[in-house]
C-alpha positions in Angstrom: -6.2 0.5 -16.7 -9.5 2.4 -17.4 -8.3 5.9 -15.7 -5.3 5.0 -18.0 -7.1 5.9 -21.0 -9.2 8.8 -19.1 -5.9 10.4 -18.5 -4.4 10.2 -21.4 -7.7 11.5 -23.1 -7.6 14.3 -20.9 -4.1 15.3 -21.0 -4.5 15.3 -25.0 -7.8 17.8 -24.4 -5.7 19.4 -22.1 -3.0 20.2 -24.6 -5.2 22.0 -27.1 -7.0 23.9 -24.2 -4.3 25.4 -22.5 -1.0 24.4 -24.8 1.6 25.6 -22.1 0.3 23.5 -19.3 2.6 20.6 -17.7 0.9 17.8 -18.6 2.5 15.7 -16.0 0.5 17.5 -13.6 -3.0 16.3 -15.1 -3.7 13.3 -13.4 -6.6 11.3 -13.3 -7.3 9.4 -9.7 -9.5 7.1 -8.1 -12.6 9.0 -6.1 -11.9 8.6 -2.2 -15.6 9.0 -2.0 -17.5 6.5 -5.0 -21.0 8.2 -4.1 -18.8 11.4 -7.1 -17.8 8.6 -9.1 -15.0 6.3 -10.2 -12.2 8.4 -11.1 -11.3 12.3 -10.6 -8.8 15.1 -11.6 -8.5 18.3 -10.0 -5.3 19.2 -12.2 -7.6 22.1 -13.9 -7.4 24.1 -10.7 -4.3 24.5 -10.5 -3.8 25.3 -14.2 -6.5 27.6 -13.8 -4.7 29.4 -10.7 -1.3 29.6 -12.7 -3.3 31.7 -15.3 -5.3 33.6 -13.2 -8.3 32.0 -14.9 -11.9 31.1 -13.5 -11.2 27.3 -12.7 -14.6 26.3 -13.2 -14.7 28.0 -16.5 -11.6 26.3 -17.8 -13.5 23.0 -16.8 -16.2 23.3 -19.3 -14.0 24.7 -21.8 -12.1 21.2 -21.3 -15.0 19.3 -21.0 -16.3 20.8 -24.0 -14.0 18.8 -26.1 -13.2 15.9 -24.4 -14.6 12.6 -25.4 -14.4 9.5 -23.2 -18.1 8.4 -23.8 -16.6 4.9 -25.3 -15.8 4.5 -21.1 -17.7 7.1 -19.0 -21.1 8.4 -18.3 -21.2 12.2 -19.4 -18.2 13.6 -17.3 -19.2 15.7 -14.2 -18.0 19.0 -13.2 -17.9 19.3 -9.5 -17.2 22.4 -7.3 -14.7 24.7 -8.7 -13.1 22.4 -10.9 -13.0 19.0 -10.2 -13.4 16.4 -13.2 -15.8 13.6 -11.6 -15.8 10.2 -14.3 -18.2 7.4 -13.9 -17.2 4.5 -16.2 -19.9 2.7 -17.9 -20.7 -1.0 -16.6 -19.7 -2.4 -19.8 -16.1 -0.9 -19.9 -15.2 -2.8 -16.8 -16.5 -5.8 -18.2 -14.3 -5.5 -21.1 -11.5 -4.8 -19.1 -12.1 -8.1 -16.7 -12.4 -10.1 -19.8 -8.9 -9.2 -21.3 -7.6 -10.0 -17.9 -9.0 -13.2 -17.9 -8.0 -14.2 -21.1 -4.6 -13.6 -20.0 -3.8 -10.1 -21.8 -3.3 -8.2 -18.1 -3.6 -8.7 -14.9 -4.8 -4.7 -14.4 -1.5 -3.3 -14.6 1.2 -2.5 -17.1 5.0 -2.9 -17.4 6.9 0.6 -17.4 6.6 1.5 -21.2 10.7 3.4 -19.7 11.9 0.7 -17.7 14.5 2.2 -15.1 17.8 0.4 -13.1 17.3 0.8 -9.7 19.6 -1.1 -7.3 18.5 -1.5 -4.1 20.7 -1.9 -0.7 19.0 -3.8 1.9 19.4 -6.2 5.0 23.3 -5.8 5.6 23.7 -7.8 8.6 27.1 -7.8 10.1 29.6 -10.7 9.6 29.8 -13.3 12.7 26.7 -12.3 14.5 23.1 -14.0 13.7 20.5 -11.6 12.5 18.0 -10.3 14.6 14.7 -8.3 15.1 16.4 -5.4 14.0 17.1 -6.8 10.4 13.2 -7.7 9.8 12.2 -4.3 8.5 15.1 -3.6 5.8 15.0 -7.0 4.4 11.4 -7.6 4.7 10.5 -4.0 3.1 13.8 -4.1 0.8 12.1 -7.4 -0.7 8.9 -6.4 -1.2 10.1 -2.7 -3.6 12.3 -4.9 -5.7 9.2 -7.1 -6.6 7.2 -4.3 -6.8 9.7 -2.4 -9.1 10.4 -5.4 -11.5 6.8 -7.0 -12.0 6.4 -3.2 -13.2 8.9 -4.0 -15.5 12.0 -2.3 -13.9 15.4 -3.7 -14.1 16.6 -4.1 -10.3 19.8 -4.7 -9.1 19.9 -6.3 -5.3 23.4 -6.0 -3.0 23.5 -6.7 0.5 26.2 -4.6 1.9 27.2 -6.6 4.7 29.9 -5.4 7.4 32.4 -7.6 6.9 35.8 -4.9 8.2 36.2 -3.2 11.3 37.3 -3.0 14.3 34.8 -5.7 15.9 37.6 -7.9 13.6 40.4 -7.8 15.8 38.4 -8.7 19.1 37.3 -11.5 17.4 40.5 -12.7 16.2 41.8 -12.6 19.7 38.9 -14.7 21.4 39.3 -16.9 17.9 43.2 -17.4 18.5 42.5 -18.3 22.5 39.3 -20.0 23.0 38.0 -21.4 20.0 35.4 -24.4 20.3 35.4 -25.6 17.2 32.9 -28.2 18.2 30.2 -25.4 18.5 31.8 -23.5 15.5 30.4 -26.6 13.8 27.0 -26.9 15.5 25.7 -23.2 15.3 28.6 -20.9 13.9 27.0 -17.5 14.7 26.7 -18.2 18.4 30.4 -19.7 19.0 31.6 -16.2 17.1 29.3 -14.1 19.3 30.7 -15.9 22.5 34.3 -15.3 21.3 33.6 -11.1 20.9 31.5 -10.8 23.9 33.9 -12.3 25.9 36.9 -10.1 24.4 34.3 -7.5 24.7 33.7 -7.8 27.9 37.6 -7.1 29.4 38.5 -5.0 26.4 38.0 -1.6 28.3 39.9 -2.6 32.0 43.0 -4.7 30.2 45.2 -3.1 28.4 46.9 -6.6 27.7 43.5 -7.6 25.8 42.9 -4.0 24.2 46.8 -4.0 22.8 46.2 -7.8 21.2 43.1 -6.5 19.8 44.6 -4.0 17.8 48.0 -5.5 17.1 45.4 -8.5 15.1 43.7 -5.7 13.5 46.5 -4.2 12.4 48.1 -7.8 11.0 44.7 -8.4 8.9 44.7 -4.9 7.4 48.2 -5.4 6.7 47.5 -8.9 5.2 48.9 -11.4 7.4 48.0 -14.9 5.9 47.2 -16.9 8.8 44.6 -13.6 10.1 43.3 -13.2 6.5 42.2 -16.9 6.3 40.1 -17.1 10.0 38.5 -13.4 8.3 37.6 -15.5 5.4 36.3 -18.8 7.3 34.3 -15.8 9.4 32.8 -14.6 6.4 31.8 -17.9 4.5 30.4 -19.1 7.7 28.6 -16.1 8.6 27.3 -15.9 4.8 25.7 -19.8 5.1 24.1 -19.1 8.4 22.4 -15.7 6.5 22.0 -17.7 3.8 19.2 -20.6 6.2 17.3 -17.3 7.3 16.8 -16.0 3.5 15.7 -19.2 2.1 13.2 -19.2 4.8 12.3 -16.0 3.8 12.2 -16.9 -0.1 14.6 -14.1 -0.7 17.6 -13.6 -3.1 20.5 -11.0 -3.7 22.1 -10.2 -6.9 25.6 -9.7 -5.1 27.3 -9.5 -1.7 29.7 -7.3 -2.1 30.9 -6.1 1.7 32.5 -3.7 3.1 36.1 -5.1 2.7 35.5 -5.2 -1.2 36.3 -1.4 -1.2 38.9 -1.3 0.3 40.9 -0.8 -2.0 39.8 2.2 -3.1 39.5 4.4 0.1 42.5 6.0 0.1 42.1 7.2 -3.4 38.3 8.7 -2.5 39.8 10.6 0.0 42.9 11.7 -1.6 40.6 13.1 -4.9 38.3 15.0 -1.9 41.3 16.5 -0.8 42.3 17.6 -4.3 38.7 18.7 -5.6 38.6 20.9 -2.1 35.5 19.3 -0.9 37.8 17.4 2.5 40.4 19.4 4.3 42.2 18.2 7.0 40.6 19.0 10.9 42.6 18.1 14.1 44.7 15.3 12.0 41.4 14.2 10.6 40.5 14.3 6.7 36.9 15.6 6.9 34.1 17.2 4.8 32.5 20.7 6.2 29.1 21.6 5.1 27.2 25.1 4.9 25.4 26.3 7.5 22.2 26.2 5.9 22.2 22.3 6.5 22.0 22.9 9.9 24.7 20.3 10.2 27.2 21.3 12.6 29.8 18.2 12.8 31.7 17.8 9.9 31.5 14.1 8.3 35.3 12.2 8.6 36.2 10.8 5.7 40.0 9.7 7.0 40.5 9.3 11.2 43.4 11.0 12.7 45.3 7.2 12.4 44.3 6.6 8.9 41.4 4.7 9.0 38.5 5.1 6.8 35.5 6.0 7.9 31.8 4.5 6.7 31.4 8.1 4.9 34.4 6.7 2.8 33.0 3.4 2.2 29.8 4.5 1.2 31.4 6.7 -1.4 33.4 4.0 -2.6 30.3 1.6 -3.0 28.7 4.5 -4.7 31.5 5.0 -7.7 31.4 1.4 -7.8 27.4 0.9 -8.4 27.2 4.1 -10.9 30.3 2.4 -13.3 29.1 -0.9 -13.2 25.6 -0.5 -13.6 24.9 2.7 -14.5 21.6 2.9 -12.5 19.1 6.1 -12.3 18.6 5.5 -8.9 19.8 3.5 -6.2 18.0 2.9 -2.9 18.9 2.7 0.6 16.8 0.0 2.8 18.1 1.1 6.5 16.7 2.6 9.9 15.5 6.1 10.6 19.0 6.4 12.8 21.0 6.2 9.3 19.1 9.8 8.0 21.6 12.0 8.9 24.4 9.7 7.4 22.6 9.3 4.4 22.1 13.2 3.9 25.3 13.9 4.3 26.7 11.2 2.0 24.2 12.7 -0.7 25.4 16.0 0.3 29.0 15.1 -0.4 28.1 12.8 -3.3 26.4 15.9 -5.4 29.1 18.2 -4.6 31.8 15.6 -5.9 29.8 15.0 -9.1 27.7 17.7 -10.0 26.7 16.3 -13.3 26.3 12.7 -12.0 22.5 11.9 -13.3 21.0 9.1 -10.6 18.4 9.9 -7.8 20.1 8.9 -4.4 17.0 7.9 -1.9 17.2 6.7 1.5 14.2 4.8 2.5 14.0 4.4 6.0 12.1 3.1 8.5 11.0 3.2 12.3 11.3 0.6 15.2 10.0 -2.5 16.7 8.4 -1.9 19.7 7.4 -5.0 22.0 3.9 -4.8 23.8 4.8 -2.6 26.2 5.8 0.2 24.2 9.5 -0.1 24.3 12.1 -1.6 22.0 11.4 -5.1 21.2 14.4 -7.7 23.0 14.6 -10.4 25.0 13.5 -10.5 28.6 17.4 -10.2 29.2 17.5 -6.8 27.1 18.9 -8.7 24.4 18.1 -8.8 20.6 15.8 -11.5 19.4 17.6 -13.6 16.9 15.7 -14.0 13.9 15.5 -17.5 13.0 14.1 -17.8 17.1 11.1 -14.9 15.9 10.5 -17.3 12.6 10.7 -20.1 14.9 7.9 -19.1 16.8 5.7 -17.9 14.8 5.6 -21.0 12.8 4.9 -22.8 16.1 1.9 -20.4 17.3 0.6 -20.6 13.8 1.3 -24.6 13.5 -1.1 -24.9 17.1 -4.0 -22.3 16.0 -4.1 -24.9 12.4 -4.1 -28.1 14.2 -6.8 -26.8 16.4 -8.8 -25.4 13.4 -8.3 -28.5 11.1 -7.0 -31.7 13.2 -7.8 -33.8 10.1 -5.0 -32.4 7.9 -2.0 -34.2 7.6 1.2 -33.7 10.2 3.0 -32.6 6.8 -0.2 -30.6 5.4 -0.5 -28.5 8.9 3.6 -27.8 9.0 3.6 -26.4 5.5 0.0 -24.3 6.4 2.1 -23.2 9.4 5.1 -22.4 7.3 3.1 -20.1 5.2 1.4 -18.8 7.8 3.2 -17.7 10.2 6.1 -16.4 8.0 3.0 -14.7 6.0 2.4 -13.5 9.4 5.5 -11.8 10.3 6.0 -9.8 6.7 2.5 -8.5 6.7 2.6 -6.9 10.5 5.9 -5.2 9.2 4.6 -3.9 6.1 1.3 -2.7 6.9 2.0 0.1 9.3 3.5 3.3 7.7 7.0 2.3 7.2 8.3 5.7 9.4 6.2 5.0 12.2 7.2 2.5 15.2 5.0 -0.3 15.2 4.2 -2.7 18.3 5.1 -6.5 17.9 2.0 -8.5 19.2 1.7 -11.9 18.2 -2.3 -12.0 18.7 -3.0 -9.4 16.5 -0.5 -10.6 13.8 -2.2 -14.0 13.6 -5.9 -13.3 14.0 -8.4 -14.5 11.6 -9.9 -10.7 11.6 -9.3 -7.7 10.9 -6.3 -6.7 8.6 -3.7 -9.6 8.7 -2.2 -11.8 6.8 -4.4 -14.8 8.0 -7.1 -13.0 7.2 -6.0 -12.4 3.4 -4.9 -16.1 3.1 -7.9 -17.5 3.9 -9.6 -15.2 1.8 -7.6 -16.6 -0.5 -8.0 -20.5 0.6 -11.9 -19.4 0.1 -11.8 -18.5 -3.1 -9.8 -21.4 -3.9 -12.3 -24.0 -2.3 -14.9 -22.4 -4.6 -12.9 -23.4 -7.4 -12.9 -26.8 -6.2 -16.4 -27.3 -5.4 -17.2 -26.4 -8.7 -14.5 -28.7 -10.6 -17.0 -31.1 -8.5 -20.2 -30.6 -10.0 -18.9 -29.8 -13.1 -19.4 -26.1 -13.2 -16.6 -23.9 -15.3 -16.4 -20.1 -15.0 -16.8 -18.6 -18.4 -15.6 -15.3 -19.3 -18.0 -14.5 -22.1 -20.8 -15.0 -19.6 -19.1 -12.3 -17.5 -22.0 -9.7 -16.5 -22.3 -7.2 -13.5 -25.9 -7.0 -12.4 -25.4 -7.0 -8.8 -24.0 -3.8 -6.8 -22.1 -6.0 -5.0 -20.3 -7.9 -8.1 -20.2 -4.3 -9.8 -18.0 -3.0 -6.7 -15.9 -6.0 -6.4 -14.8 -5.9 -10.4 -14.0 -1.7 -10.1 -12.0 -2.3 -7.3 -9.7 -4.8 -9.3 -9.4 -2.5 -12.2 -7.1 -0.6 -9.3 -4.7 -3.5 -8.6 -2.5 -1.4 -10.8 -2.6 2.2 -9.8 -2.4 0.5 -6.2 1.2 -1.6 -7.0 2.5 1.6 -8.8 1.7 3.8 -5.8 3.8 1.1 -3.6 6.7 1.4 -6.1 6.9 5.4 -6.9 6.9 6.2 -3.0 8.3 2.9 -1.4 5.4 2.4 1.1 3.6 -1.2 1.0 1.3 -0.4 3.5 -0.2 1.3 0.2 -0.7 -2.2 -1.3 -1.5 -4.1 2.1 -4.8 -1.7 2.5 -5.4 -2.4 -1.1 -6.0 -6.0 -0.5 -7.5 -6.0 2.7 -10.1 -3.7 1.1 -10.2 -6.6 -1.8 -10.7 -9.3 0.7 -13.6 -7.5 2.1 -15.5 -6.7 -0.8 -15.2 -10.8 -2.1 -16.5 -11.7 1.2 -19.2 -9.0 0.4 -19.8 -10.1 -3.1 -19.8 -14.0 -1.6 -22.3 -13.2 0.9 -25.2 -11.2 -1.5 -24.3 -13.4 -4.7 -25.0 -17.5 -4.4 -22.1 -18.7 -6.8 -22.4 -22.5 -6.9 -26.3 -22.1 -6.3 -26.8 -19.8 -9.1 -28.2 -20.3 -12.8 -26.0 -21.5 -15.1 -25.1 -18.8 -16.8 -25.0 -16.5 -13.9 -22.7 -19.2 -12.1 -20.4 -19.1 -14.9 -20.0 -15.4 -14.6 -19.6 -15.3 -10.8 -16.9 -18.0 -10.7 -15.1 -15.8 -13.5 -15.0 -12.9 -11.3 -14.2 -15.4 -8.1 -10.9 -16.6 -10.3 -9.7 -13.0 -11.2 -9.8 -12.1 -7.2 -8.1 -15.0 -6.5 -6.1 -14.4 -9.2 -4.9 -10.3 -8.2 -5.3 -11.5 -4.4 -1.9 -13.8 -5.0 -0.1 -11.8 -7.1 -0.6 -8.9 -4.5 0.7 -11.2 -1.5 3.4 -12.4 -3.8 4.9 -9.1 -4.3 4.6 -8.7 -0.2 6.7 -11.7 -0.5 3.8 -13.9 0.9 3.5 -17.3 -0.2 -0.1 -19.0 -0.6 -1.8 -21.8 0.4 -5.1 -23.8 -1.0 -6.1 -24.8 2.5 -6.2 -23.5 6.2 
């Protein structure tokens, strides 16, 4: 909020100074180091340097004219350029008082809101998710809540695969050894049986491998009976995902799979072909690239047999998204595996339409190791289903609150758990850099220390029982009592004037770990503030103050763990 107005002071100063100088480049920014002050800017070096100016010279020449005394101490210079701002005790307090009245909650919407639409989760028809689909729906979540409390207008599609050739194995196993009893009982598993078991003899019968392909065929040719198991496949698969994102409290926009563009394949590659961006390669239709890409295999568009290739379908879904919705960017949620597809799609998409004004951005992500180091599975090497992983972390969280707080109701401790332990499992995926591998470790993910989501909630839950015990005794938190005498309460009410640059930092580059350390540091600093400043023991005027400043960190606590996609809870 404050280094809002700093900034926009200084980019005005900065404008009569120097008038040619980019004024996007002037930034003001919180101090790593508080013992220089609150805010900074360093963008007068680099000015400076572009000019072949003294840096420190231009500085003063800046600071000369700039006036922010309504919100700063007199502005510092500091080595050979740096802008140092210490805002004035009273400025915060204003600031906390609009908040608390309702006006802000230390951030502002996009004054030129943007249409995003983001891809993410895209599990694949008639297998359950797994532990592999945690990170793009959990991280996919969390930017479209980011982008649209910051006012952006966000469109959600899970692209799930929903074509291919995994389609005829299963309509062979479907055809000869259906149980539709467990088709009824848990859909996802009967469907998994069916293609592992066609799986299994696809590669030593040729009996198999030719009824495979001769069902493929049929549903990509349209055959009735074929088209209507696809469909029951899909609607069934589509409930099943459907249990697993209302667990998750998530929701898409559309569903559009890879089948809807289907349609339009063979005219994608046909215009390739006639722009001169595909050739055809060995009875392939393919796309070439320079050699400065350092790409050396070209990316198939059409397969020597006809068949499209994801390339294809990906450039389909692209037309599709820019006619319908006309975004100015669209986001991809995958794996770092999916890089080199993505840069090539972008590749081919720029050179097919040059003039086409959207930012294309894949957003990916690294693995899921298990304790020892290596890809997280079951004991048997396979994937961990995802509903199981919920499962049990509802259950390890359900024991640590009913050894905690035995008194709670069964029903209180199952929603606590609930909360918990899904809380849990988001925040250990979105706190490590998304590109880095992280280790799964269930002891660490619910400890009461250190930076978890326990730990956050029951900061939370703490400043909540404050709230109470004051309803009790009849105390009220007044906002015109609001005063920061204390270091401690001083610290605590600067650090939530940067709820906001924190949330937009998380939303320009797509990292939540930005957002997590954010209120992990907020957490600490209440606990700090709690510790030196008696609240409920205080004066009365002093108490009024302190549970004033107690409601806005609850207040910015939730809203932070809501756009993590982390419910709360009043009690642990």
């Amino acid at each position: 909020m404050l280094e809002k107005l700093i900034q926009s002071r200084l980019q005005d100063r900065v404008r009569i100074t120097v008038p040619d100088a980019n004024l996007a480049t002037v930034l003001v920014r919180p101090c790593p180091d508080l013992k220089f002050g609150d805010y900074q800017s360093n963008a007068l070096m680099a000015i400076a340097k572009e000019r072949k100016r003294n840096p420190r010279q231009l500085a003063e020449e800046v600071v000369a004219g700039l006036d922010v005394s309504e919100w700063c101490e007199p502005i510092e210079i500091a080595g050979a350029g740096f802008l140092n701002f210490r805002v004035k005790t009273n400025a915060v307090t204003d600031v906390l008082k609009s908040a608390y009245r309702g006006e802000h909650l230390f951030f502002e919407r996009s004054a030129t809101p943007r249409t995003v639409i983001v891809d993410f989760s895209s599990p694949n028809v008639a297998k359950p998710m797994h532990v592999g689909h945690i990170r793009s729906t959990i991280l996919g979540d969390s930017l479209v809540r980011a982008l649209r409390l910051l006012g952006h207008h966000v469109v959600t599609d899970n692209h799930i695969g929903d074509w291919g050739t995994q389609f005829g194995k299963l309509l062979v196993g479907w055809k000869k050894d259906l149980d539709r009893t467990n088709l009824e009982r848990d859909p996802l598993a009967e469907m998994g049986r069916l293609y592992k078991q066609v799986n299994a003899s696809f590669e030593t019968d040729e009996e198999i491998k030719t009824q495979a392909r001769q069902e493929l065929v049929s549903l990509q040719s349209g055959d009735e009976e074929n088209l209507k198991i696809w469909r029951e496949m899909i609607d069934l698969s589509l409930q099943e995902f459907g249990k697993v994102y209302l667990r998750l409290g998530i929701r898409f926009d559309h569903v559009l799979g890879e089948s809807f563009y289907n349609p339009q394949l063979k005219a994608v590659a046909k215009n390739l072909v006639d722009v001169g961006i595909a050739q055809e390669s060995e009875g392939a239709t393919v796309v070439f690239f320079d050699e400065s890409t350092g790409w050396k295999d070209p990316a198939i568009i059409l397969k020597s047999d006809g068949g499209a290739n994801y390339t294809t379908t990906d450039l389909a879904t692209l037309e599709y998204r820019l006619k319908t919705w006309q975004p100015s960017e669209i986001v991809y949620v995958t794996d770092a595996r999916q890089q080199l597809h993505f840069q090539q799609l972008f590749d081919i998409y720029r050179r097919w339409h040059p003039s086409a004004d959207v930012s294309l951005s894949h957003i990916w992500f690294g693995m899921i190791l298990g304790p020892d180091g290596t890809p997280f599975k079951t004991r048997t090497g396979e994937n961990i289903e995802l509903n199981a992983l919920l499962n049990e972390a509802e259950e390890r969280a359900l024991a640590s609150v009913t050894e905690k707080n035995p008194d709670l109701s069964e029903k209180e401790r199952l929603e606590i758990a609930r909360v918990v332990g899904i809380g849990a499992v988001k925040y250990s995926d979105l706190l490590p850099n998304r590109q880095s591998d992280y280790r799964f470790d269930w002891d660490k993910m619910l400890a009461l220390t250190g930076n978890t989501a326990v730990y956050l909630l029951y900061a939370y839950t703490r400043i909540r029982s404050v709230g109470r015990k004051a309803a009790e005794v009849g105390a009220t938190a007044s906002v015109e009592a609001l005063q920061l005498t204390l270091p401690s309460e001083l610290t605590l009410a600067k650090h939530l004037l940067r709820f906001g640059l924190s949330v937009e930092a998380m939303a320009s580059e797509y990292r939540p770990n930005y957002l997590c350390n954010y209120l992990f540091e907020l957490a600490g600093l209440f606990s700090q503030f709690y510790e030196n400043c008696p609240v409920l023991k205080a004066e009365a005027q002093e108490r009024a103050s302190r549970l004033a400043l107690c409601e806005l960190a609850g207040r910015v606590l939730k809203q932070g763990l809501e756009i993590l996609g982390i419910e709360t809870t009043e009690r642990m």
